[in-house]
Structure formats: structure tokens, C-alpha cells
C-alpha positions in Angstrom: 0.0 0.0 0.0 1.7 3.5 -1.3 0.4 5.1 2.6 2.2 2.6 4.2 5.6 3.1 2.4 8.3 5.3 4.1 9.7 8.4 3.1 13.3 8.9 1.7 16.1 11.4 2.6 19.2 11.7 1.7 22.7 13.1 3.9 25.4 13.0 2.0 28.9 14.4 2.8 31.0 17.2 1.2 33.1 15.8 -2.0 36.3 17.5 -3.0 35.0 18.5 -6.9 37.7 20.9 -8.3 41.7 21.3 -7.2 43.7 24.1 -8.7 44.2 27.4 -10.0 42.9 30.0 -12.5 41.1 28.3 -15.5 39.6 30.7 -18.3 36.4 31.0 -18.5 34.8 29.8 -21.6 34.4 31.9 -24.9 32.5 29.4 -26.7 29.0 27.7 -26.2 28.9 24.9 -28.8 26.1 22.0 -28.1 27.4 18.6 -27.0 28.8 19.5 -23.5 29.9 16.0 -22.2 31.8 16.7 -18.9 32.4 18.9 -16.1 34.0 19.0 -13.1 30.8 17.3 -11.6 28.9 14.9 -13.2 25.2 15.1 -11.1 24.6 11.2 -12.9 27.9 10.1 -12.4 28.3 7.9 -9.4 29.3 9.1 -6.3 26.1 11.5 -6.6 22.8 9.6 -5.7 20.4 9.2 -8.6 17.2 7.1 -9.6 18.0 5.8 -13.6 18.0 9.3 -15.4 16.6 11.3 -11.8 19.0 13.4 -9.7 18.6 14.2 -6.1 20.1 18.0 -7.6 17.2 19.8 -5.5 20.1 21.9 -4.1 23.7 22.0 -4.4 26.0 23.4 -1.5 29.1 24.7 -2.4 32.1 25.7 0.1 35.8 26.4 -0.7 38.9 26.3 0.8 42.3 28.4 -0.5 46.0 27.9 0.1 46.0 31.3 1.7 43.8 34.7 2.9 43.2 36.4 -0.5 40.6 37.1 -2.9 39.0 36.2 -6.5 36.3 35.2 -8.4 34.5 31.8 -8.9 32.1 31.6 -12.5 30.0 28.4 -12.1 28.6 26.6 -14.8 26.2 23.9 -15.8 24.7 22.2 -18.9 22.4 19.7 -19.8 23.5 16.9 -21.5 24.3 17.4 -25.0 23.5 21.1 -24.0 25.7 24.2 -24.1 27.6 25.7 -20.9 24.9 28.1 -19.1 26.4 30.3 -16.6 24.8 29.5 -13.0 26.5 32.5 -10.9 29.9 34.1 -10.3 31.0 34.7 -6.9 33.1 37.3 -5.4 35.5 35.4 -2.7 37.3 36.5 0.2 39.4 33.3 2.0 39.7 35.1 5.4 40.9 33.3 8.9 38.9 30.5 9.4 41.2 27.8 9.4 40.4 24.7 7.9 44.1 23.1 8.6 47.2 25.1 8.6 47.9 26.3 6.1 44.3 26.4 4.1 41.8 28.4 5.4 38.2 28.5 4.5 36.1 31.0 2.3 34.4 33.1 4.8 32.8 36.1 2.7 31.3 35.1 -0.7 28.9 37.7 -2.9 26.7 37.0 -5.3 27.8 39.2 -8.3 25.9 37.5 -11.0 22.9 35.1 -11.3 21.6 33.4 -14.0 19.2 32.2 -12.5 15.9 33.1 -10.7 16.7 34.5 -7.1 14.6 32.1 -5.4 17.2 29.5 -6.7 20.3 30.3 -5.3 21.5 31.8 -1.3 24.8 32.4 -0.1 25.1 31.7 3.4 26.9 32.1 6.7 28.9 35.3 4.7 31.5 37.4 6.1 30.7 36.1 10.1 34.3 34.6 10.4 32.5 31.1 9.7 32.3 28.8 6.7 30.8 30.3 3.9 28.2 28.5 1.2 26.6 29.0 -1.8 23.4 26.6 -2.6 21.7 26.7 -6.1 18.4 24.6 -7.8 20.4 22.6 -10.2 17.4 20.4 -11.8 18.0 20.3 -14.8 22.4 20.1 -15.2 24.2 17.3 -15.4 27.7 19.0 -15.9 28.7 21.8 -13.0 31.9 23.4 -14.0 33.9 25.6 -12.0 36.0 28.6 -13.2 38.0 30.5 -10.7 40.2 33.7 -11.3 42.2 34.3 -8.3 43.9 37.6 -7.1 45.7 38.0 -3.9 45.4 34.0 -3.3 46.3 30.6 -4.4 45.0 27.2 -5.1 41.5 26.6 -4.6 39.5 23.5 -3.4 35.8 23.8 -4.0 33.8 20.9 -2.2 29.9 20.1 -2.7 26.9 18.2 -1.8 23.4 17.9 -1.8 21.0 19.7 0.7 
């Protein structure tokens, strides 16, 4: 009997998505896109046949030192083109995460691309983590496009909320 059956959550844990330094963003759209630095359907992600659990996507970020930059975030469909999702103005303060990274602590929303109800930065410039959760129904690709200033080496982490 459908009444009697249980309800489903899911908790899943932050996963270490993207490593590294600047990347450029991209100048070209074309159709086809067939990877990303997160692949919603591909594994490690829960998922139901073609269904994702991609309700809401948390974001946090760790640098190499206190600095600044910018993080463009992308996602596509598959077979789709790169659609920008947001770009994020960062500040990696003096949270420490361990010595010598410390932890994004003050992140602005500079551009959306999508509607406002879809995406909230929180926990921003408080001297405590930092995080950015978005809607992404609809992506199976998330790609990640920092350009850093006064800091190094990035390490962005998600999961699903």
C-alpha cells in the first residue's frame, strides 16, 4: 500500500570536486557539452535511472592562503551548451580549515543566472564557513571557473542539501 511506504532522505557528505588554479572561462558555447568538473549522474552522486537528487547544491571552498578572486559556475544539460549559473566574489579570510588552508568566509553574489529564489549564499563574512546553494534540476555538468587575485589554489567541495 503507497500510505504505508516510508519516506526517503538523503545526507550525504561534502566531496572535494575541483583542485587548482585559474582556469579561463569559456568563450565558446557549442552543443554537445559531455563533462564537467561534476557529473550530477555520475556515481558518487545519488540518482534514480536518469533522476537526480540535484534539489540543491551546496558549495564551500577552501584556499591555500587569505586572498581574494572570483569563482564563475557553470552547468549544462546533457548534449546542452555551458549556461552560466552565478559568479562569486570570494574572500578566503581566517577560518582555518588546517594550517595552512583556510576556509572562504565572505562570498557575494555578483551575477545570477538564475531566478533568485534559486540560489542563497550563506553564513557570509561572520568569520565562519561560507556556502553557496543553487536549484540545479536540470544540469548534469557543474563546472567551476576561478580567477584568483591575492590568493592561491583553490579547493571547492559540494553536496546535496
Amino acid at each position: 500500500m503507497a500510505g504505508d511506504r516510508a519516506k526517503h532522505t538523503h545526507i550525504s557528505s561534502y566531496t572535494l570536486v575541483y583542485d587548482g588554479g585559474d582556469v579561463s572561462e569559456p568563450t565558446a558555447f557549442p552543443l554537445g557539452v559531455t563533462s564537467g568538473d561534476i557529473d550530477l549522474l555520475g556515481g558518487i552522486y545519488p540518482t534514480h535511472g536518469q533522476e537526480t537528487k540535484a534539489n540543491e547544491l551546496a558549495i564551500i571552498i577552501t584556499g591555500d592562503q587569505a586572498g581574494t578572486g572570483t569563482v564563475l559556475i557553470t552547468g549544462a544539460c546533457e548534449g546542452g551548451p555551458e549556461e552560466a549559473i552565478a559568479s562569486l566574489a570570494i574572500t578566503v579570510g581566517t577560518v582555518v580549515e588546517t594550517s595552512p588552508r583556510e576556509w572562504v568566509d565572505t562570498m557575494i553574489l555578483t551575477n545570477l543566472h538564475l531566478s533568485p529564489s534559486a540560489a542563497v549564499v550563506a553564513d557570509s563574512g561572520n568569520s565562519r564557513v561560507a556556502k553557496f546553494g543553487f536549484d540545479a534540476i536540470g544540469y548534469r555538468y557543474i563546472s567551476f571557473y576561478p580567477t584568483l587575485t591575492t590568493t592561491t589554489n583553490l579547493k571547492i567541495y559540494a553536496r546535496f542539501l
